[in-house]
C-alpha positions as CSV (number, residue, x, y, z in Angstrom):
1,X,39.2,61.8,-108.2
2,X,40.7,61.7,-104.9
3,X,40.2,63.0,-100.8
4,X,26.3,71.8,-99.0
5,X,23.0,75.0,-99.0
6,X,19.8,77.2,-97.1
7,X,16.4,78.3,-98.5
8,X,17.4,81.5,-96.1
9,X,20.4,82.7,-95.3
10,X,19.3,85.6,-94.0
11,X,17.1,89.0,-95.4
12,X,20.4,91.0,-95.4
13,X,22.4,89.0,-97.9
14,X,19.6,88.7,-100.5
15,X,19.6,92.0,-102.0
16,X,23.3,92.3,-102.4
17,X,23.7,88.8,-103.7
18,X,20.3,89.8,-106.1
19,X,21.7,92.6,-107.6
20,X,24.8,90.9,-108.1
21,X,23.4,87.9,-110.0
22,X,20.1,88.7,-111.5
23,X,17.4,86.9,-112.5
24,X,16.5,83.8,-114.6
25,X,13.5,82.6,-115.7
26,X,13.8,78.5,-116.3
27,X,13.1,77.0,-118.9
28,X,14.1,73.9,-120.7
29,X,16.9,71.7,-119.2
30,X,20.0,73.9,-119.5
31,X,23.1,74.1,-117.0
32,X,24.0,77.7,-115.9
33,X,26.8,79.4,-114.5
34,X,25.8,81.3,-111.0
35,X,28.4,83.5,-109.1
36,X,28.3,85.7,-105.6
37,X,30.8,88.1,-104.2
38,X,32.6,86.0,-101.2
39,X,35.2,86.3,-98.5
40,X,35.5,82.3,-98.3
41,X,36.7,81.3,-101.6
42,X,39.2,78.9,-101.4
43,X,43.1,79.5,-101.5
44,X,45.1,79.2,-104.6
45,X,46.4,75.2,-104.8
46,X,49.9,74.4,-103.9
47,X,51.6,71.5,-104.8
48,X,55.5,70.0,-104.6
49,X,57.5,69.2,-107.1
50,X,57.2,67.8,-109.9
51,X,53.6,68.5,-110.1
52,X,54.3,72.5,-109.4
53,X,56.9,72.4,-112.3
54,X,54.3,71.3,-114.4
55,X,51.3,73.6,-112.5
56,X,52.2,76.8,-115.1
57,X,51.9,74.6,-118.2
58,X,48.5,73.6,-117.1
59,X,47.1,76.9,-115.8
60,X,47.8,77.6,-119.8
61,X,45.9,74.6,-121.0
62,X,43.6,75.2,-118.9
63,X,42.4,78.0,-120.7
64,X,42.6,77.0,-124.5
65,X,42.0,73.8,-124.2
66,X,38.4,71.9,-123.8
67,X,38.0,69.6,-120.2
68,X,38.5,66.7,-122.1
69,X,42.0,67.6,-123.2
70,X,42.9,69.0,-119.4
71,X,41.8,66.4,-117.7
72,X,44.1,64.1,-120.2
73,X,46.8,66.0,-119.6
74,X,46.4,66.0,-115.7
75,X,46.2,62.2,-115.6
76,X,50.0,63.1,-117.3
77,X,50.9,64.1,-113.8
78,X,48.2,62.8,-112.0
79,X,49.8,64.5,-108.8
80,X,47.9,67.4,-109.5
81,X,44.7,65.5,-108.7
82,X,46.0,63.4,-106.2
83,X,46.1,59.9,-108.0
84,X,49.1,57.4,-108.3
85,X,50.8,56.6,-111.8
86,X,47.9,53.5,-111.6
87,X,44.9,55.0,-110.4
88,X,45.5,57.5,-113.7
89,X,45.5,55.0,-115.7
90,X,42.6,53.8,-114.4
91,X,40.6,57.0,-114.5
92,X,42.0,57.5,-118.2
93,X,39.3,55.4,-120.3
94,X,36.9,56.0,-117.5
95,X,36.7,59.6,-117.6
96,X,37.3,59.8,-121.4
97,X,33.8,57.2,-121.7
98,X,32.4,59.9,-120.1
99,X,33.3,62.6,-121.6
100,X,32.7,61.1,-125.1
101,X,29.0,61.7,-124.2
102,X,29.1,65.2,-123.1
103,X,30.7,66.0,-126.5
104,X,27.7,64.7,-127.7
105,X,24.7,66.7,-125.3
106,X,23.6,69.3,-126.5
107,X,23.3,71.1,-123.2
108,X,26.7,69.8,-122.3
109,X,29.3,70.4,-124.6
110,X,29.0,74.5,-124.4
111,X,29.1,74.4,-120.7
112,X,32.2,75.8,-119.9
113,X,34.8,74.2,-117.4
114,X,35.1,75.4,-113.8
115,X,38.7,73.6,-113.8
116,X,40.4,77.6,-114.2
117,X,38.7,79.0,-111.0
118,X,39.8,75.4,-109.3
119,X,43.6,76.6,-110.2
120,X,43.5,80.3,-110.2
121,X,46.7,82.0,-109.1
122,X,44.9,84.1,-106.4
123,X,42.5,83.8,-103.7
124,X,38.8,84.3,-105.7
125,X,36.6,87.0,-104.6
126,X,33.6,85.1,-106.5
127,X,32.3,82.2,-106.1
128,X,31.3,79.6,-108.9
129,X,28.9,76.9,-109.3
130,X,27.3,75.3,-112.2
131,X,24.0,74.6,-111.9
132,X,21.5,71.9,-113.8
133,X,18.3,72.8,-114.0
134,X,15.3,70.7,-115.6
135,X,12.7,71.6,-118.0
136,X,10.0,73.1,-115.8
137,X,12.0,73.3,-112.6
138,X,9.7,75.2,-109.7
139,X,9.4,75.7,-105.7
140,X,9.1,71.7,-105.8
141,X,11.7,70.8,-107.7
142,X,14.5,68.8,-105.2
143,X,17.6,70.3,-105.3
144,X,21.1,68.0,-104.9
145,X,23.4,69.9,-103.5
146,X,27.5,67.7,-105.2
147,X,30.5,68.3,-103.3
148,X,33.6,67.3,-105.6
149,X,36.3,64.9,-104.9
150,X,40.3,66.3,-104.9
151,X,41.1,68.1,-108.3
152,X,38.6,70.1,-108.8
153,X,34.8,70.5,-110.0
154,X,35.3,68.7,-113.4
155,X,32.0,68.3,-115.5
156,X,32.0,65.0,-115.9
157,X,30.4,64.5,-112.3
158,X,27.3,66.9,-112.9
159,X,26.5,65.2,-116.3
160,X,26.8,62.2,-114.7
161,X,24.5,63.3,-111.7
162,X,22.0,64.6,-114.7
163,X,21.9,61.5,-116.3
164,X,20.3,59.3,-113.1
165,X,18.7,62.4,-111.7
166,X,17.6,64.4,-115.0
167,X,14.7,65.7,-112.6
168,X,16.7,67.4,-110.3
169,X,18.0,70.6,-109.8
170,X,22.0,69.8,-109.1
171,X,23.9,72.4,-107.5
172,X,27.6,72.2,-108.3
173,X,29.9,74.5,-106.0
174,X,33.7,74.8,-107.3
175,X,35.7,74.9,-104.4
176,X,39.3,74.6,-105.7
177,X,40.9,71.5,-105.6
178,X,40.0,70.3,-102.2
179,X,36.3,70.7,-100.8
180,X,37.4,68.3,-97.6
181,X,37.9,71.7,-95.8
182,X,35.0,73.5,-97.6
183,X,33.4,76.1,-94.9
184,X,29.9,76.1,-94.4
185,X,29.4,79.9,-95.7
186,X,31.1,79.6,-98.9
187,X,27.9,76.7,-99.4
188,X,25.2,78.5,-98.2
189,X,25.8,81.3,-99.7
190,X,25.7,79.4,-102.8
191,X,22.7,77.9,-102.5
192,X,21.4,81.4,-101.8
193,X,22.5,82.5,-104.9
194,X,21.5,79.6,-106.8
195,X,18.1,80.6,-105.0
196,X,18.0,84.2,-105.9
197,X,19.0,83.8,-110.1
198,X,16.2,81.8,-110.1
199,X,13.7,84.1,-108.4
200,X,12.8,81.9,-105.7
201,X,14.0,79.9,-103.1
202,X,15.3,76.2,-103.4
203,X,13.8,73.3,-102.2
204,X,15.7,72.2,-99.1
205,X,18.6,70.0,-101.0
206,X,20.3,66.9,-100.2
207,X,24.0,67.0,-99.6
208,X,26.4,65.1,-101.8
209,X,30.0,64.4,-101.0
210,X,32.5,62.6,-103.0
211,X,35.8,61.5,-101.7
212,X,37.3,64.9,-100.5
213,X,34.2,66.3,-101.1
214,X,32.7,63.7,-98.9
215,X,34.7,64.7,-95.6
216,X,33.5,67.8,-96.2
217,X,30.0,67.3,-96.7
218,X,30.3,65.5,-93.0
219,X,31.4,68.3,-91.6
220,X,28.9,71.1,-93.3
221,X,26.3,68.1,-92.3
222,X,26.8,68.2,-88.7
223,X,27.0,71.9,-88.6
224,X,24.3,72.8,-90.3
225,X,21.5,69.6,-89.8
226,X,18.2,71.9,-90.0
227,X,19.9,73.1,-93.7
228,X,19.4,70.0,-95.6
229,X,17.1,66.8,-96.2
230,X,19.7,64.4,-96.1
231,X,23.6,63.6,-96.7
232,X,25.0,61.5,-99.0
233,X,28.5,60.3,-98.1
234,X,30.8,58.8,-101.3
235,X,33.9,57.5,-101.0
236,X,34.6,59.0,-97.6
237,X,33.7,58.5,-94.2
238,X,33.3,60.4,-91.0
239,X,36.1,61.8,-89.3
240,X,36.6,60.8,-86.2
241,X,36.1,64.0,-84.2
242,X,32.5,63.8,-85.6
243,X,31.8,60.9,-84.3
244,X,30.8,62.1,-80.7
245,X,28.8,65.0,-82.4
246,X,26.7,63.4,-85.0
247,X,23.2,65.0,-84.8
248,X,20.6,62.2,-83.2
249,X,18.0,63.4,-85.9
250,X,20.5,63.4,-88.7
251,X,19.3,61.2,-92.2
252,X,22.6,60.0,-93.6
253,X,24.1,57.3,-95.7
254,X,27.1,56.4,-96.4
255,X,28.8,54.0,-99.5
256,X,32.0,53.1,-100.4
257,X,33.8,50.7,-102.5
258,X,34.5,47.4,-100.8
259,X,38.1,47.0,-101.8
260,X,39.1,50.4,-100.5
261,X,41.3,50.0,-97.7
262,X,39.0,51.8,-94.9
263,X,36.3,48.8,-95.6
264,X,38.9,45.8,-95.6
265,X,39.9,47.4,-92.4
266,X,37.0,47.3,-90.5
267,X,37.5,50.9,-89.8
268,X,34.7,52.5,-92.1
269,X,32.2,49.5,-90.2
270,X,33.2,51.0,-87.2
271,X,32.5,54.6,-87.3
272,X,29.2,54.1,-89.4
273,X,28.3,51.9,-86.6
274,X,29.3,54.5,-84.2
275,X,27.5,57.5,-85.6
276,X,24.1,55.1,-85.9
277,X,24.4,54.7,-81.9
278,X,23.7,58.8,-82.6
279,X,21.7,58.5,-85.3
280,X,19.9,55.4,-85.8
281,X,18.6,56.1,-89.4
282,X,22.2,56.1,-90.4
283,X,22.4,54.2,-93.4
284,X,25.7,52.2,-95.4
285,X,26.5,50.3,-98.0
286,X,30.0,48.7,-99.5
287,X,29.8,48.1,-103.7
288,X,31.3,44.8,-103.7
289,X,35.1,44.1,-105.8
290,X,34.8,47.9,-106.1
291,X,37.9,50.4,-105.6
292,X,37.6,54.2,-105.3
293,X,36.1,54.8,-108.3
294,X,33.1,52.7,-108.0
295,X,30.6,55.9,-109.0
296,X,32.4,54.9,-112.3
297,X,33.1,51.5,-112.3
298,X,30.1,50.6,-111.2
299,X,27.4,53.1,-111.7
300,X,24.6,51.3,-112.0
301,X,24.6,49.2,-108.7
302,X,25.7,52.6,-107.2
303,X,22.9,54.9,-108.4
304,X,20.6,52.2,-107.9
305,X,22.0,53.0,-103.9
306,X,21.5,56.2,-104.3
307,X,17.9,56.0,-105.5
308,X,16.5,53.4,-102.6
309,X,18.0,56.4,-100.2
310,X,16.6,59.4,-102.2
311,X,13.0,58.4,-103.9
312,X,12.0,62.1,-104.5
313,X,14.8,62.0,-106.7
């Protein structure tokens, strides 16, 4: 919807994080709810009017009402997630496809929403992330570490994730309703924790941005290189003061929908091509007669992307 982890972050944030979160043995494929005390939560939303007149109405849907109702009623005022009147109504049957099938997962449909810590009133001192995990998940298991696009973490991208990758661990982090300015801390200490519930350390994870969520992922990327396997870049693109300072041994990709105006441009050709003078393993791709939603309008072309650039997967 509009504009990532470490296997060790350090012996003296694993017994406070430990005691906080406990332990979990896996099982079969469930998705689970993992917190950590944080000082880099992200700040309550703000928004102009009309979308802050209607913010108090949906703070109270938010919590008595199921996803698929909230997200309904956001595409109302699709302000709040950063959409035109026409790219809500686009979304509309899109999402609600989608959601149709959680409703009928078992696993699914009792996971509850991360949409109220998105919009909470006050900074967080927790953090949040749902976490998939598949039947039989160990020290080998890859890990996918999804950064969400502006709105907030809705469910409908981890259960979409699950569906292509039911073999992977996927590591949701809610970061309010804008993970474009994400810090780095507030995702490896996730991953830590993600790391520590489970008793073990994670497989080094790939990096997954989407939209918002992909800006940021560039950034936590190119901070952060001997972190993760690889990143995944969706909807986005780098920014440009990145461009200079892409790591040379950096595995990254990069897709997009053709139509969006960055590809008609030229300008998303441009800076891939800049950052593969960096890093020549750089990789790209453009879903043809595809808009900004392409990981829903065209999901299978897209996954089949995502699959050619990440086989253990």
């Amino acid at each position: 919807m509009g504009q990532v982890g470490v296997v060790a972050f350090g012996m003296r944030w694993l017994l406070p994080i430990f005691l906080f979160c406990g332990a979990l043995p896996v099982r079969a494929v469930e998705v689970i709810r993992v917190t950590w005390k944080t000082s880099y939560a992200a700040s309550p939303p703000q928004f102009n009017r009309p979308a802050a007149d209607f913010l108090p109405m949906f703070r109270l849907a938010l919590n008595t009402l199921p996803e698929a109702a909230i997200v309904t009623l956001a595409l109302s005022q699709p302000a709040l997630l950063g959409l035109t009147s026409a790219q809500a109504a686009t979304m509309l049957p899109l999402v609600a496809k989608r959601y149709a099938l959680i409703a009928k997962s078992p696993v699914y449909s009792v996971v509850a929403s991360a949409l109220p810590y998105c919009f909470v009133e006050k900074r967080p001192q927790e953090g949040l992330a749902l976490v998939h995990l598949p039947t039989g998940a160990d020290a080998r298991t890859p890990v996918l570490v999804f950064l969400h696009g502006y709105g907030g973490s809705f469910l409908w991208y981890q259960h979409l994730l699950a569906e292509h990758f039911p073999k992977c661990i996927i590591i949701c982090p809610a970061y309010g309703i804008n993970t474009s300015t994400i810090s780095s801390e507030y995702v490896e200490e996730c991953v830590q924790a993600v790391g520590v519930r489970l008793g073990r350390p994670v497989t080094k994870p790939v990096l997954l941005g989407l939209s918002a969520g992909g800006f940021g992922a560039c950034e936590v990327f190119t901070k952060h290189l001997d972190r993760f396997e690889r990143l995944i870049c969706m909807a986005a693109y780098p920014p440009e003061d990145l461009l200079l300072r892409f790591p040379r041994e950096g595995k990254a990709a990069f897709i997009a929908g053709g139509d969006e105006y960055f590809v008609k441009s030229g300008e998303f050709a441009r800076r891939i091509a800049k950052v593969r003078q960096l890093a020549p393993a750089t990789q790209e791709f453009a879903v043809p007669q595809a808009g900004h939603f392409f990981l829903l309008t065209h999901t299978t072309l897209t996954m089949a992307n995502l699959r050619e650039w990440l086989p253990r997967l």
